[in-house]
N, C-alpha and C positions, 0 to 999 in steps of 0.2 A: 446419569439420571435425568440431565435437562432434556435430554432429548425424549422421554417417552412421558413429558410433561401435556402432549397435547391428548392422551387417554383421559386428563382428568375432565375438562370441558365431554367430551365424548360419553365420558361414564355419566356425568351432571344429565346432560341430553335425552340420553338413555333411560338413567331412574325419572327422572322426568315424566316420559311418558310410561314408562312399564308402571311405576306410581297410580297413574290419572286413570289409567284403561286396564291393568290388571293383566295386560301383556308379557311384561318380564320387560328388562331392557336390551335382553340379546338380538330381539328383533332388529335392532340398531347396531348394534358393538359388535354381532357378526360377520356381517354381511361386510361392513368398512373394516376390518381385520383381512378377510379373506379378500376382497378385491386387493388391498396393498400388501398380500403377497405373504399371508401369514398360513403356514401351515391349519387345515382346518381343525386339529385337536388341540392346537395351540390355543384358536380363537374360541373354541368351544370351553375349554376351561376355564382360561381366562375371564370368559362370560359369564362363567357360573360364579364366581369368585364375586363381582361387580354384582349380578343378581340379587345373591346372598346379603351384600351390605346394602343394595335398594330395597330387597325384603325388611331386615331389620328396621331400616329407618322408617318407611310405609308404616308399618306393624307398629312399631312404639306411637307414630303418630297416630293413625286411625282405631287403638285403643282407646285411646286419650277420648276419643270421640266416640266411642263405644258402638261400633259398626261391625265388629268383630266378631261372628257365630265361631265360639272355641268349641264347643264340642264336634260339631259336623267338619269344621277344619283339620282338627285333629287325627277325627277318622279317617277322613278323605288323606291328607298327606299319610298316614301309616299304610294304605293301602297301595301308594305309588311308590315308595320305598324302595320294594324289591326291581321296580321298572329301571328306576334312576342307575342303579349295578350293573343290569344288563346295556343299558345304552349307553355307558362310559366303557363297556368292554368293547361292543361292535364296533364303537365311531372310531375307537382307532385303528383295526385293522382292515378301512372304508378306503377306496381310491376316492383320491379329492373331487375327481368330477362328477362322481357317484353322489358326493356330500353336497356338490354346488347347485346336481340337478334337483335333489330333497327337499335339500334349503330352498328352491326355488319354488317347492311345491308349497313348503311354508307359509313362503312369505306370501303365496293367493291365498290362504287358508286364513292368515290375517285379518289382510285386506278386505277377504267376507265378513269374518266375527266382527271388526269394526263398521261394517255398514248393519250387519245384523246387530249389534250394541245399542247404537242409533236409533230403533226400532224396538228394541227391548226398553229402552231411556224412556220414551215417549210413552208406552204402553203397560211399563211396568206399575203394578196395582197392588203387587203382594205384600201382604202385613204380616206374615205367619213366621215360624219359628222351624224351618224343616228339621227333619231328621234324620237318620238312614234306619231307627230302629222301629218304623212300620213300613217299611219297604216289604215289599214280595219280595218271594225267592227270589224269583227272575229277575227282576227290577235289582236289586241288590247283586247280582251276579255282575249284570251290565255295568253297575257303576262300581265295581273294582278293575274290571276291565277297562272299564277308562280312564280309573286313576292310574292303574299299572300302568298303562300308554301316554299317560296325562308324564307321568315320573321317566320313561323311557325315552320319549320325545325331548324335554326339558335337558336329560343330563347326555342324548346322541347328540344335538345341536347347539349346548351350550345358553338356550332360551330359557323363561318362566313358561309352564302350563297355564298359563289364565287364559289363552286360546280356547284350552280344554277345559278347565275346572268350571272359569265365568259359564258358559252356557252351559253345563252340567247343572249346575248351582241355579241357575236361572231358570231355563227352561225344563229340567228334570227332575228338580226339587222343590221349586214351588217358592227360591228365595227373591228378595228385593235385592235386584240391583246396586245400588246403594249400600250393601251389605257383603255381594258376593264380590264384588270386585276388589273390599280391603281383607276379607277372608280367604282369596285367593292369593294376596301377599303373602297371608301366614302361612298360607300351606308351602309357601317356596321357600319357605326359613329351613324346613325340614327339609323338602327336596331339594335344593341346591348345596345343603349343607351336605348331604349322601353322597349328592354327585361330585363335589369337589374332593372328598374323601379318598374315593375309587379314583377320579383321573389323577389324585397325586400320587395313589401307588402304581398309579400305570406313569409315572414319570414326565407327563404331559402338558402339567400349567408353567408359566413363568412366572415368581410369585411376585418380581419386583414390577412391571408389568399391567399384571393383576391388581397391585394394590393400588396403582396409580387410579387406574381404572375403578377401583372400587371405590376410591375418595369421593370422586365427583359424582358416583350413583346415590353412595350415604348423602350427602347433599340433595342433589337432584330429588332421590323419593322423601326428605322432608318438604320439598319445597310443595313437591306434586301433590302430596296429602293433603297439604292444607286447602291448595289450589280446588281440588277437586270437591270442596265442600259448596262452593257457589260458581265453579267454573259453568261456561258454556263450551258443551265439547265437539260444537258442531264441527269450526273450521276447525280445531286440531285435527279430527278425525279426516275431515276431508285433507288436508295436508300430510298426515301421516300416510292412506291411502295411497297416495298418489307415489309419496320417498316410496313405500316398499312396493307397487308394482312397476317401478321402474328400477329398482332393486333385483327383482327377482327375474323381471328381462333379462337382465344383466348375467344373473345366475344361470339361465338356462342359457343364455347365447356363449356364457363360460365354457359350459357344460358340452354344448352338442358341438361348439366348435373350436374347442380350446385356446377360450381366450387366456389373456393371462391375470 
């Protein structure tokens, strides 16, 4: 057991930030899984497991604070449900550098939502209360598709979708920031919770592992919620930036030239 003592700091890190930005914490607990050599279904479950208890904890706290749009999160997480089954099937039967190049497409995909967040922060003005029950057709089509992708993405890599829900929620709904980033917690309560389901009947988490890791995420997203009530999130952001594109270097020089 001492020895996978140093997951608990790592999952604290993790909820941490997935907490503040609405990221998930796999952005972090992946990427240093798989560089030291952890099988990538391993790390991806794993992930989800930590996710799951930073969810929880985010969630109870930014309740508390009543930031929480439960209906539109509800729908949104039931519509990505079915995604979260299909990307615990594929990612396992993925060659790892197949998974290390993806992951690396990831982690630029981040790296933009967090300079676009930035951007959204400063600019956001919305008071309103969205909905998905006066959406168009169309408009409602798109955004099951993105929650199904938002759910597929999350339980293939082991990540939160708040890459995907945040600016859904933002930019496509008409919500306040401020809003969509603790309501994109609760939507991972559900999708992490699916995804950890299916990867344990695909035989693939470590649970003892996992739970190390999950300690310090429950920690970690209390501490971030609170944080995030008067933080300023410039320099994390510029700090975060910077770990996951030299992270995702990392992934892609994995990838095209098999590192280890």
């Amino acid at each position: 057991m001492l020895e996978h003592l140093w997951l608990i700091p790592l999952g604290f890190a993790a909820g941490l930030l997935g907490s503040m930005t609405g990221l998930g914490g796999g952005i972090i607990t992946v990427p240093v899984m798989v560089f030291l050599g952890f099988p990538h279904t391993l790390a991806a479950s794993n992930s989800l497991l930590a996710t799951f208890s930073n969810a929880v904890a985010s969630t109870m706290s930014y309740a508390r604070q009543r930031r929480i749009e439960y209906k539109l999160g509800l729908k949104l997480a039931l519509l990505s449900l079915p995604g979260t089954i299909v990307g615990a099937i594929v990612t396992t039967d993925l060659a790892h550098e197949i998974f290390r190049f993806l992951f690396g497409i990831v982690l630029v995909v981040s790296a933009a939502y967090l300079i676009i967040r930035g951007r959204l922060v400063r600019q956001d003005k919305s008071k309103g209360r969205p909905a998905l029950d006066h959406l168009s057709g169309l408009w409602m089509v798109f955004v099951a598709a993105t929650s199904f992708f938002a759910g597929l993405t999350s339980s293939f890599f082991g990540i939160g979708g708040g890459i995907i829900f945040v600016p859904l929620m933002v930019a496509g709904l008409g919500m306040a920031i401020k809003q969509a980033a603790p309501t994109s917690q609760m939507i991972l309560l559900f999708v992490s919770m699916s995804g950890i389901m299916v990867h344990g009947l695909l035989g693939n988490p470590d649970l003892l592992q996992a739970s190390f890791m999950a300690l310090g995420a429950f920690a970690g997203g209390i501490v971030g919620a609170k944080l995030s009530v008067e933080a300023r999130e410039r320099n994390l952001r510029i700090l975060t930036c910077g770990v996951i594109v030299v992270a995702a270097a990392k992934m892609f020089y994995d990838a095209l030239w098999g590192g280890s």
